[in-house]
Backbone bond lengths (Angstrom), bond angles and torsions (degrees), N, CA, C in turn:
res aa  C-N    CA-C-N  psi(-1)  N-CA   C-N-CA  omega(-1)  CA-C   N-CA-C  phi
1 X - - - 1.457 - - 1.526 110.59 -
2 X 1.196 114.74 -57.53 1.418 126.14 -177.31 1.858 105.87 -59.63
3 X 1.422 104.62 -35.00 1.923 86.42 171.44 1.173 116.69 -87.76
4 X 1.381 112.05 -0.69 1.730 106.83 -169.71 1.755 109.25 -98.46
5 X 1.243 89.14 -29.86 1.903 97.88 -171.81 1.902 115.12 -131.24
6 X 1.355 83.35 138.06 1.616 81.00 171.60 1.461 132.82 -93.39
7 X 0.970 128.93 110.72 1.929 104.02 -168.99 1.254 105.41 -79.92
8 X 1.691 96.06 157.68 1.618 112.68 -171.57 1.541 105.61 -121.16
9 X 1.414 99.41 -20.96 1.837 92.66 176.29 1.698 88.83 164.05
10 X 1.656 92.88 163.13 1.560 80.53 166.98 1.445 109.25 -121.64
11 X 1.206 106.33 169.92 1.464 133.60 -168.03 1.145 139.05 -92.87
12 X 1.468 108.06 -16.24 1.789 129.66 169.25 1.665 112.91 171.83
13 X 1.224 112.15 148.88 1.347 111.68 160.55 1.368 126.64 -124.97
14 X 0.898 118.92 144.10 1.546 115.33 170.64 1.537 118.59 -163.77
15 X 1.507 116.63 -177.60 1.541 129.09 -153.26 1.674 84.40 -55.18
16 X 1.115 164.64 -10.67 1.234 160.98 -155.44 1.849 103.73 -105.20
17 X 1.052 100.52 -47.98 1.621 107.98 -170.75 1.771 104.08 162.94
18 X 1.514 90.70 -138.85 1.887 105.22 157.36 1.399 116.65 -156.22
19 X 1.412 79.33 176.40 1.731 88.59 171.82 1.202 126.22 -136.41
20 X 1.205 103.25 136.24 1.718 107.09 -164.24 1.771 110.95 -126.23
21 X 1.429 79.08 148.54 1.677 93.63 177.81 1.747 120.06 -72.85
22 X 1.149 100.70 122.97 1.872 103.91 -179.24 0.955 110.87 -117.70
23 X 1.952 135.04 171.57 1.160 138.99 163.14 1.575 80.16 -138.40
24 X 1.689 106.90 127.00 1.252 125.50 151.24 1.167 131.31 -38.84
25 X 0.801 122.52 175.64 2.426 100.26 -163.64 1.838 75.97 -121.07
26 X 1.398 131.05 -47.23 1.123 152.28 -128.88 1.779 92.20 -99.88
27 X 1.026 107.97 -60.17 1.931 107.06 -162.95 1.572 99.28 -112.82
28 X 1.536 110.75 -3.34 1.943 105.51 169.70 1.388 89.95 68.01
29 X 1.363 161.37 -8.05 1.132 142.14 -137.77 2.201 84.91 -118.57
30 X 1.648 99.16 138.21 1.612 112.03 175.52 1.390 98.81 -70.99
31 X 1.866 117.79 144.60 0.761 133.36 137.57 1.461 148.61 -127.04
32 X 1.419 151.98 -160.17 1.520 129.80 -169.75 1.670 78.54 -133.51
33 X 1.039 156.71 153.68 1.965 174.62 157.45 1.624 85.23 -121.98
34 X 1.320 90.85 124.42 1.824 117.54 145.70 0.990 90.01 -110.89
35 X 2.059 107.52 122.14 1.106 122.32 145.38 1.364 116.20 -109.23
36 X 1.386 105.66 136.62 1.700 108.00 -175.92 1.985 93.89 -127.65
37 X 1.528 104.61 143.93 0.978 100.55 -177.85 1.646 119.42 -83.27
38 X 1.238 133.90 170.18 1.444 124.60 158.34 1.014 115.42 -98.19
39 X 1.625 111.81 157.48 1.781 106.74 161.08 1.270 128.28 -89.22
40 X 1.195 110.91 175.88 1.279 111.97 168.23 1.818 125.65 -46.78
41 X 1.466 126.84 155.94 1.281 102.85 168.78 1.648 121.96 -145.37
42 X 2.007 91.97 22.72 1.122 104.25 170.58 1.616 100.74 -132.93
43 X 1.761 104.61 167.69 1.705 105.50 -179.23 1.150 105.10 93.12
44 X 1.019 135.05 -150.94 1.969 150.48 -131.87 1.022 77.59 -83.36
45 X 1.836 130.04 -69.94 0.961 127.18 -137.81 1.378 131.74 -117.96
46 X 1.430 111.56 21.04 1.450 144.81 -179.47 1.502 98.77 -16.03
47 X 1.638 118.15 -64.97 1.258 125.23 -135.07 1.323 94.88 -86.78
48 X 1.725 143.79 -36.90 1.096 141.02 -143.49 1.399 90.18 -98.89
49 X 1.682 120.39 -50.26 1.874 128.80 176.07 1.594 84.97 -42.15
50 X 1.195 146.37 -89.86 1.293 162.69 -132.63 1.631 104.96 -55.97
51 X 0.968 107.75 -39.00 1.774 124.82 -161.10 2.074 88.21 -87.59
52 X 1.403 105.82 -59.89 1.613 103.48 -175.62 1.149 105.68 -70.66
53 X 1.555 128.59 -24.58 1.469 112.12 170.72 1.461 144.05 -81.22
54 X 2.055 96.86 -7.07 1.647 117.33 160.65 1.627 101.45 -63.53
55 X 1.466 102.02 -52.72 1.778 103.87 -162.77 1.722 102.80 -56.05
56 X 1.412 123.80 -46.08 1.304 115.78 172.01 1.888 120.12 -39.89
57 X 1.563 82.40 -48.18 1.780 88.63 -174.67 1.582 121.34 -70.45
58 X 1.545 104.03 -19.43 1.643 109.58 166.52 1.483 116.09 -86.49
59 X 1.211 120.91 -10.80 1.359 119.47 162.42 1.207 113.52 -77.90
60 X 1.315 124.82 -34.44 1.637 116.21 174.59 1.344 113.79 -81.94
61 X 1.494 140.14 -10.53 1.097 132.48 133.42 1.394 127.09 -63.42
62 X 1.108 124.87 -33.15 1.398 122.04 168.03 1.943 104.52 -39.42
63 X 1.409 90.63 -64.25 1.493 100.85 -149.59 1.664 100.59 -75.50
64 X 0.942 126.94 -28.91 1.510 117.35 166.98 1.380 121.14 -71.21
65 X 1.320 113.77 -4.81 1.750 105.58 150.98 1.172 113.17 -94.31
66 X 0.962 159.33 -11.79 1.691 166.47 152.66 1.773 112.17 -23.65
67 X 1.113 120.77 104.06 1.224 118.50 125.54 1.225 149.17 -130.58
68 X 1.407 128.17 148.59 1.462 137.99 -154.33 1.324 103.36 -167.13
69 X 1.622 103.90 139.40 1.383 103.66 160.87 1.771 133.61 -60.55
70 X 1.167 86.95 -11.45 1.961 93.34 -178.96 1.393 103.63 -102.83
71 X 1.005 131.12 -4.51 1.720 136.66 170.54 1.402 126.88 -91.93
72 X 1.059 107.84 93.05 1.901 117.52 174.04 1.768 90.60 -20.55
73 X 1.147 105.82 117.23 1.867 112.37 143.24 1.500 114.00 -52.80
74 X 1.364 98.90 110.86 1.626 116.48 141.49 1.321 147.65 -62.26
75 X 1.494 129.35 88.73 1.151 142.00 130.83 1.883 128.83 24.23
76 X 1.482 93.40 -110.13 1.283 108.02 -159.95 1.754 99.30 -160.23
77 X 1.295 116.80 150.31 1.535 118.77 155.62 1.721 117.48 -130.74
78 X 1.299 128.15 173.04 1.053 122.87 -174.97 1.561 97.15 179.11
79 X 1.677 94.64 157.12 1.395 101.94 175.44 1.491 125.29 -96.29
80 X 1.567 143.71 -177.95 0.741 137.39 152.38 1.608 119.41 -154.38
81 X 1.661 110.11 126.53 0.937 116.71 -168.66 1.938 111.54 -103.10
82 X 1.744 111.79 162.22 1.187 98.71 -138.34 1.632 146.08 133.78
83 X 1.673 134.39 111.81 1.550 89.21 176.06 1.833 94.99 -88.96
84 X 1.356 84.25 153.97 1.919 93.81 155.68 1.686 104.03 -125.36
85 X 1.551 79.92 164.33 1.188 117.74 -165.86 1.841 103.62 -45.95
86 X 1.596 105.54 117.74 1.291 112.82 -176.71 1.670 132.48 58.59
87 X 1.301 93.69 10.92 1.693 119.60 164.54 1.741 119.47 -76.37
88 X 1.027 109.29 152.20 1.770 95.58 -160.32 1.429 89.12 -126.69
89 X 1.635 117.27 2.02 1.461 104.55 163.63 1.514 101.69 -133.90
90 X 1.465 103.22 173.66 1.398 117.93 -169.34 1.789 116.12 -81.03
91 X 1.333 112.55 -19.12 1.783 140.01 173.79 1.725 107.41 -111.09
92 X 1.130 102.03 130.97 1.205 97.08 160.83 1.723 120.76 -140.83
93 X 1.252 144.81 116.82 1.504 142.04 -159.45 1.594 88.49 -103.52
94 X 1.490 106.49 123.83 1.345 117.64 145.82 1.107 141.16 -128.25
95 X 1.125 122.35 146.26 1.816 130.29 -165.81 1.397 111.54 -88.16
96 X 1.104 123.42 112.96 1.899 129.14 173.81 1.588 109.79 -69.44
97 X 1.487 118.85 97.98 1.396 82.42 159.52 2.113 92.60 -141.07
98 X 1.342 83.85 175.86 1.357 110.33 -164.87 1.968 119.40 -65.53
99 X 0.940 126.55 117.15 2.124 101.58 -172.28 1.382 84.47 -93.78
100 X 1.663 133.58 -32.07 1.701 131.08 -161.72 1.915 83.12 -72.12
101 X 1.979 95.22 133.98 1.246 100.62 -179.78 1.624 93.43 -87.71
């Protein structure tokens, strides 16, 4: 994430994660990343991390079949394992999508 995009600020937060403003290092072109963190999916709490981290992954299938004119176009998602820098979890899934209409 950090070699591909630059952040410019972010854009909202909420019980989901956030979303932040990027410029691609690669195509210069702005974009908005929802990053939502994952949980854990081993230890105490294997089963409940495991269960919220399918529902994450059916929302990003949900939303990459979507189209509508009132719906930000979707991109791409991907994981990343790891801490990064100022991340409060060790996974993080983010959603690519485009703000240039």
């Amino acid at each position: 994430y950090k070699n591909d995009f630059t952040e410019l600020g972010i854009l909202g937060r909420g019980g989901g994660g956030e979303v932040v403003k990027v410029r691609n290092r690669l195509d210069k072109r702005i974009y908005a990343i929802k990053k939502i963190p994952l949980l854990e999916e081993k230890g105490r709490f294997a089963k409940s991390g495991a269960e919220q981290n399918r529902k994450i992954r059916r929302e990003v299938t949900t939303i990459s079949r979507m189209t509508h004119k009132n719906i930000v176009r979707y991109y791409q998602a991907w994981v990343e394992d790891g801490k990064a820098e100022n991340d409060s979890a060790n996974n993080s899934k983010c959603d690519l999508v485009n703000e240039n209409k």
